[in-house]
C-alpha positions in Angstrom: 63.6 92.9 147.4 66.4 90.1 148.8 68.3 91.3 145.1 68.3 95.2 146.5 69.1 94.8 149.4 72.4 92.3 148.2 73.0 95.4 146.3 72.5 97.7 148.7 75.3 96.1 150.8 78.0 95.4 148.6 77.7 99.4 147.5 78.0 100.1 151.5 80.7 97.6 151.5 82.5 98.7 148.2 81.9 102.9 149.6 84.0 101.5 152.7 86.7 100.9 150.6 86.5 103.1 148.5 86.2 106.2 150.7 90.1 105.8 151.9 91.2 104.4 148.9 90.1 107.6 146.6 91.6 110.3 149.4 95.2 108.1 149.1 94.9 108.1 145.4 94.0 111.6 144.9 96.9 112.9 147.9 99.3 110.4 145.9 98.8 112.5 142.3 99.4 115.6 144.4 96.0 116.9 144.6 93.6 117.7 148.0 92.0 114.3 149.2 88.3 115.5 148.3 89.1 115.3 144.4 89.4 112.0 144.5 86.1 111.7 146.6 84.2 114.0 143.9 85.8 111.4 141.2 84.1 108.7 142.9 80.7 110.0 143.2 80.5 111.1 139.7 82.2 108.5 137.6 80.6 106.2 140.2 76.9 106.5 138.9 77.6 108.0 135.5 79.7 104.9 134.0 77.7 102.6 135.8 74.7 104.0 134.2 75.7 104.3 130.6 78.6 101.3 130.5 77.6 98.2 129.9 79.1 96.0 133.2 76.4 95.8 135.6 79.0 95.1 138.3 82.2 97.2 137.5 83.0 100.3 139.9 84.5 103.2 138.5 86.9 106.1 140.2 90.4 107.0 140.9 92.6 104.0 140.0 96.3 103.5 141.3 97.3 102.9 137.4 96.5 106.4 136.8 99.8 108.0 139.6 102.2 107.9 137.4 101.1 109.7 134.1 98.9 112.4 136.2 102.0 113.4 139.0 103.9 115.1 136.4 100.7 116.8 134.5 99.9 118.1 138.3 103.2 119.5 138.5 103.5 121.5 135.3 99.9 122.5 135.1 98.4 122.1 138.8 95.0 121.0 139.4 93.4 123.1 136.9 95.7 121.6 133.9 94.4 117.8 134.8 90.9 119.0 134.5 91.3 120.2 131.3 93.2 117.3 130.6 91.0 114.7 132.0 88.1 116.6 130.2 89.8 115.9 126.6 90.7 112.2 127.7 86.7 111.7 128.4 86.4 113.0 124.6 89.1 110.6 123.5 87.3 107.5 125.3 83.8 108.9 124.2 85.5 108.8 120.5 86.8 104.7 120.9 83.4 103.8 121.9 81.7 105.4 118.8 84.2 104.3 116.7 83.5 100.9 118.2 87.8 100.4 118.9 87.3 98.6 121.9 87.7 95.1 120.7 91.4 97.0 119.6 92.5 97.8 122.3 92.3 93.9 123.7 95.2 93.6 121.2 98.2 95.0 123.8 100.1 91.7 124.4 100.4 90.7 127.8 104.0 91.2 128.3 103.3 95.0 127.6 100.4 95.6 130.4 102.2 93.2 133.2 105.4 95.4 132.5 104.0 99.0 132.8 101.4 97.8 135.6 104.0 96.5 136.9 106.3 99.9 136.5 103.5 101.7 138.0 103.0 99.6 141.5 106.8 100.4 141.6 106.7 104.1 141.3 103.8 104.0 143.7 105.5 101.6 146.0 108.6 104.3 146.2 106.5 107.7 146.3 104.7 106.2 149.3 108.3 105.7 151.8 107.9 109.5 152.4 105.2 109.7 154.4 105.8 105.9 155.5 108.6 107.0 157.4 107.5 110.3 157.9 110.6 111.9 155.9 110.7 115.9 155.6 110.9 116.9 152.0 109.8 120.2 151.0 110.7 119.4 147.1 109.4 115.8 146.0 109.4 116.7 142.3 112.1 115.2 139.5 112.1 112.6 137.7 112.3 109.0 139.6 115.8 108.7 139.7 115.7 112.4 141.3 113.0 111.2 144.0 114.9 108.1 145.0 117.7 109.8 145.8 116.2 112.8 147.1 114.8 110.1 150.0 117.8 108.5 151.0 118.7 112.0 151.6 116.6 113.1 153.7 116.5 109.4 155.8 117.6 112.1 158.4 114.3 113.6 158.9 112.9 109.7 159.6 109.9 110.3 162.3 109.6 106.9 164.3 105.8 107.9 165.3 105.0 108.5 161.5 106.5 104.7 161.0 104.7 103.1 163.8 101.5 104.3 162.7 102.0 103.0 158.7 103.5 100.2 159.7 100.6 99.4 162.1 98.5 100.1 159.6 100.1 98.1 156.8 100.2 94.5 159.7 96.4 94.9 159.9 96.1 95.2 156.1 98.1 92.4 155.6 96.9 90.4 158.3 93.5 91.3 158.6 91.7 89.4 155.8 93.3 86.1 157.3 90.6 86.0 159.8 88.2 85.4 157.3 86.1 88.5 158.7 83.5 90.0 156.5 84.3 93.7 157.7 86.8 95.4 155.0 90.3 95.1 156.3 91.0 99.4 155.5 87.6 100.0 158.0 89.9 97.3 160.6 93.0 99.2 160.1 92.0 102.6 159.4 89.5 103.0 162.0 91.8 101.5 164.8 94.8 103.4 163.9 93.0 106.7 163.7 91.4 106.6 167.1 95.0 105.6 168.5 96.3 108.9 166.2 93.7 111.3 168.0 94.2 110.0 171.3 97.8 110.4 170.5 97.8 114.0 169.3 95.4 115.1 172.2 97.7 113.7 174.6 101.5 114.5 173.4 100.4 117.4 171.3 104.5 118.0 171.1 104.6 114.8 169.0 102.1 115.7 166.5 101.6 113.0 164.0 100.5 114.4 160.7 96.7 113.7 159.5 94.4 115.0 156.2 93.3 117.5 158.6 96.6 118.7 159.5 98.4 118.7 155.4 95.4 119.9 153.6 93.1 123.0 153.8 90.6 124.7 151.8 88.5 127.5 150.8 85.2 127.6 148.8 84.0 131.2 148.5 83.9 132.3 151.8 84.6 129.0 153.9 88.1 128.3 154.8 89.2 125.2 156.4 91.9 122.3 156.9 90.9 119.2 156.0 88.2 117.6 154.1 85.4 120.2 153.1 82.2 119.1 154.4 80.2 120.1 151.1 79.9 117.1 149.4 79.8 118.2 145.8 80.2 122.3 144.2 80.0 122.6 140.2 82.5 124.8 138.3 84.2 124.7 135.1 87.6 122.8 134.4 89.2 125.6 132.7 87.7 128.4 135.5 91.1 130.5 136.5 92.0 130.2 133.2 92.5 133.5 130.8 91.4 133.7 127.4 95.6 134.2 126.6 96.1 131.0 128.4 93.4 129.1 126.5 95.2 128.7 123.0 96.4 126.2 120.7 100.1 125.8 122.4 98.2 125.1 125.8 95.9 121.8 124.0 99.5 120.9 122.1 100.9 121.0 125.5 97.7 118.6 127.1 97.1 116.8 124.1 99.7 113.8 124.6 98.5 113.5 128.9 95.0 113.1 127.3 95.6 110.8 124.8 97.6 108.4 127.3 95.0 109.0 129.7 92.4 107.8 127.5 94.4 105.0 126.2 95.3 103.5 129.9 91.9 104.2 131.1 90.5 101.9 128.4 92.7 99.4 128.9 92.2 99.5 132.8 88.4 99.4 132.3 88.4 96.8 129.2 90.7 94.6 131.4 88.2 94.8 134.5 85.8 93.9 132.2 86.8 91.1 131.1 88.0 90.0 135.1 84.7 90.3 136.4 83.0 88.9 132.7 84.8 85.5 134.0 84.0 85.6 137.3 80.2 86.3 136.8 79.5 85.2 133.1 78.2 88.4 132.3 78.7 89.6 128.6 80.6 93.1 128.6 80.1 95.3 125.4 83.6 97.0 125.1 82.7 100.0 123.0 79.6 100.6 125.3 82.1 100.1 128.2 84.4 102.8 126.6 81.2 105.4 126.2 80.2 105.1 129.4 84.0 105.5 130.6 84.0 108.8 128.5 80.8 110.2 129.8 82.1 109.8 133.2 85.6 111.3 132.3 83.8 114.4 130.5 81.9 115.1 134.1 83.9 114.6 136.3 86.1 117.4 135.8 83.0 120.0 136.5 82.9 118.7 140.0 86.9 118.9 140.8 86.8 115.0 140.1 90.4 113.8 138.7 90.5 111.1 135.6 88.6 107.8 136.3 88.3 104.2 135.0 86.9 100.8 136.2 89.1 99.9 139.6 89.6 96.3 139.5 90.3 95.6 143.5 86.5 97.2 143.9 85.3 95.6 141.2 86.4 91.7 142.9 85.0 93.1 146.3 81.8 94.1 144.8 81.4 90.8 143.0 82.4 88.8 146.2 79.7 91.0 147.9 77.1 89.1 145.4 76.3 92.3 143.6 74.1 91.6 140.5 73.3 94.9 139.0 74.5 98.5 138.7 72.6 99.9 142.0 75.5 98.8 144.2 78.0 101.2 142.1 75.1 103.9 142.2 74.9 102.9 146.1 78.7 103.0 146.8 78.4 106.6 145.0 75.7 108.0 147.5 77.5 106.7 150.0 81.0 108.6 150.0 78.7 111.4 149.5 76.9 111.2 152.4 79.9 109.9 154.4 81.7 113.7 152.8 78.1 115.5 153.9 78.0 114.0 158.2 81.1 112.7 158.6 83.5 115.2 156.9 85.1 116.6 159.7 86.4 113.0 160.9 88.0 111.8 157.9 90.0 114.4 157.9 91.6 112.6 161.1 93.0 109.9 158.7 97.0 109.6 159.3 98.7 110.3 156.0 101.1 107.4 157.2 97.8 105.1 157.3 97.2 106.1 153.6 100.7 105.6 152.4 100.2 102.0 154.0 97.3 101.3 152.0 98.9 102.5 148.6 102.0 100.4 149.4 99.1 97.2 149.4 97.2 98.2 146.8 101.1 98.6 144.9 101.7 94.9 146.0 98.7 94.1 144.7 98.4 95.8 141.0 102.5 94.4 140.1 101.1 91.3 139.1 104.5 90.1 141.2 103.7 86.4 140.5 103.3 87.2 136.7 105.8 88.9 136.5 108.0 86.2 137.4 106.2 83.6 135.4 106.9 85.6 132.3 110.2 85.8 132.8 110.8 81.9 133.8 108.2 80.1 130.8 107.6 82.8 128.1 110.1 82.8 125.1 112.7 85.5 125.3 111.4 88.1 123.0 108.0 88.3 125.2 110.7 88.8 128.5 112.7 91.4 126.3 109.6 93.3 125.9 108.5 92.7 129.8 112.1 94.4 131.1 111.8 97.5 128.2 108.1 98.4 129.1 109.1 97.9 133.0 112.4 99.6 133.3 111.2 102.4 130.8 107.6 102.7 133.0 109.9 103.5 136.1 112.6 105.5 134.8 110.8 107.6 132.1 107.0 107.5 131.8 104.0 105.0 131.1 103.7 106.8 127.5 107.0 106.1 126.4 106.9 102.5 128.3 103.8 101.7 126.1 105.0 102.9 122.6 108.4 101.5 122.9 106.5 98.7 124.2 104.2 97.9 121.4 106.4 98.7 119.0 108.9 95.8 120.2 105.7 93.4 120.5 104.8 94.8 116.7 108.5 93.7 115.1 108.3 90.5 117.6 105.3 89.7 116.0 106.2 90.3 112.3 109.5 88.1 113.0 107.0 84.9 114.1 105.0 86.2 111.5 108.1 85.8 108.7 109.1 82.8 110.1 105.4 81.1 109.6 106.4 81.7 105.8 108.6 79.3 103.6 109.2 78.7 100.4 110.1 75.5 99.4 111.3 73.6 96.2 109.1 70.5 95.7 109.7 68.8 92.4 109.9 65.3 93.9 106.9 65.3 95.5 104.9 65.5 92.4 107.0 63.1 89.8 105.0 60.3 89.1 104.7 57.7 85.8 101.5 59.4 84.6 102.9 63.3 85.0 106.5 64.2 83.8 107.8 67.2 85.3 110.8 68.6 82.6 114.3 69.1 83.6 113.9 73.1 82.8 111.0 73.1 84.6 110.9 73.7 88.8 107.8 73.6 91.6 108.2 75.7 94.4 105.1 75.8 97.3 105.0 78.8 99.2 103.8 78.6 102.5 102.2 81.5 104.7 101.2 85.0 104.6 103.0 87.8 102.2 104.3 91.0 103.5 106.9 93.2 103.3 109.1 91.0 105.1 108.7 87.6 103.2 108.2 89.1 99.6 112.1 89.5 99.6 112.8 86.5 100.4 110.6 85.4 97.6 111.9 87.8 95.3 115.3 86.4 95.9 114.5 82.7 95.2 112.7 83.0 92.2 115.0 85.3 90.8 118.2 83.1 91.1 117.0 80.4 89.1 119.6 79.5 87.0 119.5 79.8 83.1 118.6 76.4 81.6 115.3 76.8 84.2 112.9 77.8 81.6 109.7 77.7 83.5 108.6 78.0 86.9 105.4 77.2 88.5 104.7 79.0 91.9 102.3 77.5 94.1 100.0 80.2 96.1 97.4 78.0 97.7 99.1 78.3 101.1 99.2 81.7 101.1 96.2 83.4 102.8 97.1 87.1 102.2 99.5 89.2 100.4 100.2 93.2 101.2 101.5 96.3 98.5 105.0 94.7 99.2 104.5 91.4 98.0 102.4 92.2 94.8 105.5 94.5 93.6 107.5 91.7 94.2 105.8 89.5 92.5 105.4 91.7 89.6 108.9 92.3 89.7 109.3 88.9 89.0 106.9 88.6 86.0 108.6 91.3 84.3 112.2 89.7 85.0 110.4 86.3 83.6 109.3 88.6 80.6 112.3 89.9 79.7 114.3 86.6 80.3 111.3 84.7 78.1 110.8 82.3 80.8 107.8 81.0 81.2 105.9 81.5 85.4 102.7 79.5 86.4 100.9 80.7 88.9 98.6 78.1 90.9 96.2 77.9 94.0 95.8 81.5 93.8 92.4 82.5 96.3 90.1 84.9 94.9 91.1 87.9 97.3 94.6 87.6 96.1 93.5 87.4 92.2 91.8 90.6 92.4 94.9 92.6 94.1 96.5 91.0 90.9 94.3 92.3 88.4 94.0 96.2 89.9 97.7 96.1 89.7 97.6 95.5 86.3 98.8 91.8 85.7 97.2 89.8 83.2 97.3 86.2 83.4 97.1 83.8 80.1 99.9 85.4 77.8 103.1 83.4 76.7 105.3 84.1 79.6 102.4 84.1 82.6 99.8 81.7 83.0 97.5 81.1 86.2 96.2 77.2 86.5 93.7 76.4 89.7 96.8 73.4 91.2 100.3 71.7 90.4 98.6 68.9 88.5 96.9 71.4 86.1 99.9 73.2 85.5 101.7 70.0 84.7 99.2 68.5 82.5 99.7 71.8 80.4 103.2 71.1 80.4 103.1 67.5 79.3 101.1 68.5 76.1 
């Protein structure tokens, strides 16, 4: 009973946060407030239920602005939908094929730079309605947007800024009184009430609120605001024609799904693996990713927008003691209830207040300390690739960011890679009064794996042995793998030993290694190649 009921509060606790937190995200992606509610209740209980974290919260995340503002603006609500319903098939597919343990492979320079990007592109999107600035067209790219606010610094509404900015000092300040009640509750609730009383009283001053940006309809019920039904099913692609529903439409929504899927699995792997050190639990991350694509496939039939495991509620909901997955099923019920009775009063919430709690849940998600910390100890390759997946996240998009991110990481780490490998010339080290190595004869040792990058280097040594050299033996025994490139190397060397009638010995060579050699056709113990099991062996043959 004591176990429910510490579940039981953190989920009240963690809905608290949530409720505010989802309206912001959603209003920030350009979509009404309640999608974001609808995401929460959904992906809430379904990823709780079929993930494998018993603690981890699902719903809309802040990593998620960037890549869904422009999918909103060239296919409206009805386009991320579709989209988010083909990125819960993609996540659905990682699980099955059991890629989650993959997708831990992204260095860390990549995900601090685009997170990093993203809080930002948040940060900046969020000075409009901080400062309450008019601006009838907020599309572009960021570039576009920036300047497009320094514009309009004209329109600045001083009510609009004392309201975020009161807002954002209780935010910040707020947790320093070591109070158990949520700092938004604190800062939202107060600065609401102050906003109504405000609005009653100098109704000439109006200060903008959901109720007052935002209306609805749902069959016959029109309203502004929030509506107060707390869920409605329909289909993602409903408003569609047939003639829109073709192959150049999915081509068109195919690449937002994909990097939807992608970040959601890295955003939900990573809170996995936060909350797996803070509790000690044991994540399964293809479970993880199934239960992440479940949720992402149902959402979109309730107007939900794409989901994934939000770290900030994950920490609360662990700090609130919660053991088990009732308190995300709990935090679920609860923003639906709060929709059902107290609809009408959320839609009060200043859109200034919201744009203060995006700007510190920006701070908190750029991983500012990091960031810096990367760039003052990590070696300079690993702070190329922090600046290109950054400067690329803000100025282009996350996709690009990531793929020209990884593929810098991917070079970086076949340069290490190459320069783990040597080949060396070791003659002296085995001349001794019992073995007697010939003057035409040299050792050479190679160190490290084979691929495409080191084979040429190899290549290049062996095959500038001079003339009088009339055999060479070539140690393997440090070499743990070879790839296609290497073994047509190498076999470009037997047949320019061949031809030359020099003599190659082959030593140390593992058993994985052998068997590439034999499917490629190279057969060992004829005059010009032999293969011996070490140096010594090879010697021994030699001194006969």
């Amino acid at each position: 009973m004591k176990t429910f009921k510490l579940n039981l509060l953190s989920g009240i606790i963690v809905g608290i946060i949530a409720l505010p937190l989802s309206m912001a995200l959603a209003i920030a992606i350009g979509v009404p407030p309640q999608n974001g509610l609808y995401t929460a209740i959904i992906a809430g209980i379904i990823a709780a239920y079929f993930g494998s974290s018993k603690i981890n919260i699902s719903g809309p995340t802040a990593a998620f602005v960037v890549i869904l503002i422009p999918i909103v603006q060239d296919f409206g609500l009805k386009g991320l939908l579709v989209c988010g319903l083909l990125s819960g098939f993609f996540l659905l597919l990682m699980g099955v094929l059991k890629l989650g343990n993959l997708i831990e492979l992204i260095p860390y320079p990549v995900t601090v730079g685009f997170t990093s990007g993203i809080a930002v592109v948040i940060a900046t999107f969020q000075i409009k309605d901080f400062f309450g600035l008019e601006i009838n067209d907020f599309t572009g790219h960021f570039h576009q947007k920036v300047i497009t606010i320094f514009e309009s610094f004209h329109t600045f509404n001083p009510n609009e800024f004392i309201v975020a900015l009161s807002t954002l000092l209780i935010l910040i300040f707020w947790p320093k009184t070591k109070s158990k009640i949520p700092a938004p509750l604190v800062a939202l609730g107060i600065v609401t009430i102050a906003v109504v009383l405000f609005n009653n009283y100098y109704p000439q001053f109006q200060i903008s609120t959901i109720y007052s940006s935002f209306h609805y309809q749902i069959g016959e019920i029109k309203g502004n605001g929030i509506p107060p039904i707390p869920l409605q099913f329909s289909l993602p692609w409903e408003g569609y024609t047939i003639e829109d529903l073709n192959l150049d439409m999915f081509y068109k929504l195919l690449p937002h799904s994909v990097a939807i899927a992608i970040l959601g699995a890295l955003e939900s792997l990573l809170c996995a693996v936060i909350s797996d050190g803070m509790t000690g639990h044991k994540t399964d991350p293809n479970k993880e990713l199934i239960g992440q694509g479940l949720a992402n496939i149902a959402v979109p039939f309730f107007g939900g927008i794409p989901a994934t495991a939000a770290i900030a509620r994950t920490v609360v909901n662990i700090k609130s003691k919660a053991n088990s997955k009732i308190s995300s099923i709990i935090h679920a019920f609860f923003i639906f209830l709060s929709i059902a009775f107290f609809a009408p009063y959320l839609s009060y919430l200043p859109m200034a207040s919201l744009s203060a709690l995006l700007l510190v849940v920006a701070w908190n998600m750029s991983e500012f300390k990091h960031f810096i910390n990367i760039i003052k100890v990590a070696p300079k390759y690993d702070v190329y690739v922090l600046l290109t997946c950054f400067i690329l996240t803000i100025l282009l998009d996350m996709q690009i960011a990531v793929g020209v991110g990884m593929g810098l990481a991917s070079i970086l780490f076949i340069k290490r890679t190459i320069d783990l490998y040597s080949i060396n010339l070791v003659n002296n080290e085995h001349n001794s009064k019992e073995i007697h190595i010939p003057e035409d004869t040299l050792i050479y040792n190679i160190n490290g794996p084979m691929f495409f990058g080191a084979a040429q280097q190899a290549l290049k040594t062996l095959l500038d042995t001079e003339e009088e050299i009339k055999t060479v033996i070539v140690n393997l025994e440090n070499v743990s793998m070879m790839d296609m490139t290497a073994l047509v190397a190498f076999k470009s060397i037997i047949d320019n030993f061949q031809k030359n009638e020099k003599k190659l010995i082959i030593t140390g060579v593992n058993n994985r290694i052998l068997r590439k050699f034999h499917k490629l056709g190279i057969t060992f113990d004829t005059k010009e190649l032999i293969l011996r099991q070490n140096i010594e062996a090879a010697l021994k043959d030699l001194d006969k």
